[in-house]
Each structure stands twice: as structure tokens, then as C-alpha cells.
N, C-alpha and C positions, 0 to 999 in steps of 0.2 A: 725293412730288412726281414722284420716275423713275417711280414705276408711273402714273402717271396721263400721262404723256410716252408710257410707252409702249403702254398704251390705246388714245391716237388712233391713234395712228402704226400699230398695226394694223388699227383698221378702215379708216383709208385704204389701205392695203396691199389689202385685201381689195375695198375699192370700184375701186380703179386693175387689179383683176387680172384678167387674161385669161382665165380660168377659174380656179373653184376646187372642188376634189374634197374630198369628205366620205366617208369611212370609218367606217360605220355599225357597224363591227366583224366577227367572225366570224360565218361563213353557217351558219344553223338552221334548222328547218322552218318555225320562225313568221316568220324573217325573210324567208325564201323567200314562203313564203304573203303575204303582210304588203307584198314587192313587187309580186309575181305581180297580187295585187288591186289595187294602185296604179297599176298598167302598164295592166292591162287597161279600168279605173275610166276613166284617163286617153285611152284610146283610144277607147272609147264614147261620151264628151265629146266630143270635137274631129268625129266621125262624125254624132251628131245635130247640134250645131251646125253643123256645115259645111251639114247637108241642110237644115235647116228654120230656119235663121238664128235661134231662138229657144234659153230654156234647154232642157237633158233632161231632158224628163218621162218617159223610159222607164225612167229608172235601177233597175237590179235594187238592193236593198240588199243586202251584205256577211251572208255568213251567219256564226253564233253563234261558227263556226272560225274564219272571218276576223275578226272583230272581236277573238276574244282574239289573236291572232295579232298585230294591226297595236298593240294596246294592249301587248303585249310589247314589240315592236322597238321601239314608243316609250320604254318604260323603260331603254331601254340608256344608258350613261351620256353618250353623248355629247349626247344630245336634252336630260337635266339641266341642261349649262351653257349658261347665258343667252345670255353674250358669242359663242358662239361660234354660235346662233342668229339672233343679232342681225347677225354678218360674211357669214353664209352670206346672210340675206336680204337684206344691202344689196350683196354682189357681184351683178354684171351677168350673173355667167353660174358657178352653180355644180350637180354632181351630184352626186347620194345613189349611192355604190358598193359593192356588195358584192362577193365575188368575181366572181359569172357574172352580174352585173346590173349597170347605172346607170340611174338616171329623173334627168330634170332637176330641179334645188330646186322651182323655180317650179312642175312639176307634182305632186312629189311635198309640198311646201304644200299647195295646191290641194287634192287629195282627203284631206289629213288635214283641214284646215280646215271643208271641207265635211261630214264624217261624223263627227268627233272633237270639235269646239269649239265 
């Protein structure tokens, strides 16, 4: 019964929060690659849609290194637990950090959604 008291009472935490930071853990090449492509993926979105108000039909797809790469950093344990998937996408505003990087959830979502699911 506390654990489930305490359940809500975190994802409201997480919904009420002014930001919330996600530590993807320690920085690796795949993890590096794995942003690198998320960042760039996510920039090339927002550049054709701005120009042609439609979806990207230019999209390079992710080559054989990026793809093991992004299917790596997804295996880290944090991307595992459910709940804490579930707080990051109902916060209003949270980022995926690694040391020399952050992408916002909502874009880094977005290009995993898109290419992975």
C-alpha cells in the first residue's frame, strides 16, 4: 500500500517538475554515435519541415554503425525500467545527458520512435 502511495506521488513529482535530467550513464563511442545521430536526425527534421511545411522525405537512413550503436545505448539499463520511461515522458520538459551532450526527451523520443519501433 506505501509502495503504491509512493508511485503516484512520483510521477506527480515528475509531471509538476520544471525540468527533468536523465543520465544515460557513462560516455562510449556508441553512446557518442548513438547521440551524434539523434542530434543531427533531429536537426534535419525541424530544417525540412520548417522549409517545406510537409514530412522529410530526404531522410538519410542511419548507417549499419549507427544503428548498432543507437540499439546499444538503448540496452543500458536505464531505457529497461518502465516507470522511469513512463516519468520522463509525462515530465513537461526533460533531457537525455551524457557527459559532453543533452537532446531533449521529446526529440530524443522522436528519432528513436521513428527508426527503432
Amino acid at each position: 500500500m506505501e509502495r503504491s502511495a509512493q508511485i503516484s506521488l512520483m510521477s506527480r513529482i515528475y509531471k509538476l517538475a520544471t525540468q527533468v535530467i536523465i543520465y544515460a550513464g557513462e560516455e562510449d563511442r556508441n553512446s557518442r554515435m548513438a547521440m551524434d545521430y539523434i542530434k543531427n536526425r533531429a536537426k534535419m527534421d525541424e530544417v525540412c519541415n520548417n522549409r517545406f511545411s510537409e514530412p522529410n522525405t530526404s531522410f538519410i537512413p542511419p548507417t549499419l554503425l549507427e544503428v548498432k550503436a543507437i540499439r546499444s545505448f538503448l540496452k543500458r539499463p536505464w531505457f529497461g525500467r518502465l516507470w522511469v520511461l513512463q516519468e520522463a515522458a509525462s515530465s513537461s520538459s526533460a533531457i537525455v545527458f551524457r557527459i559532453s551532450q543533452a537532446i531533449s526527451w521529446r526529440t530524443f523520443s522522436k528519432a528513436i520512435r521513428s527508426e527503432f519501433v
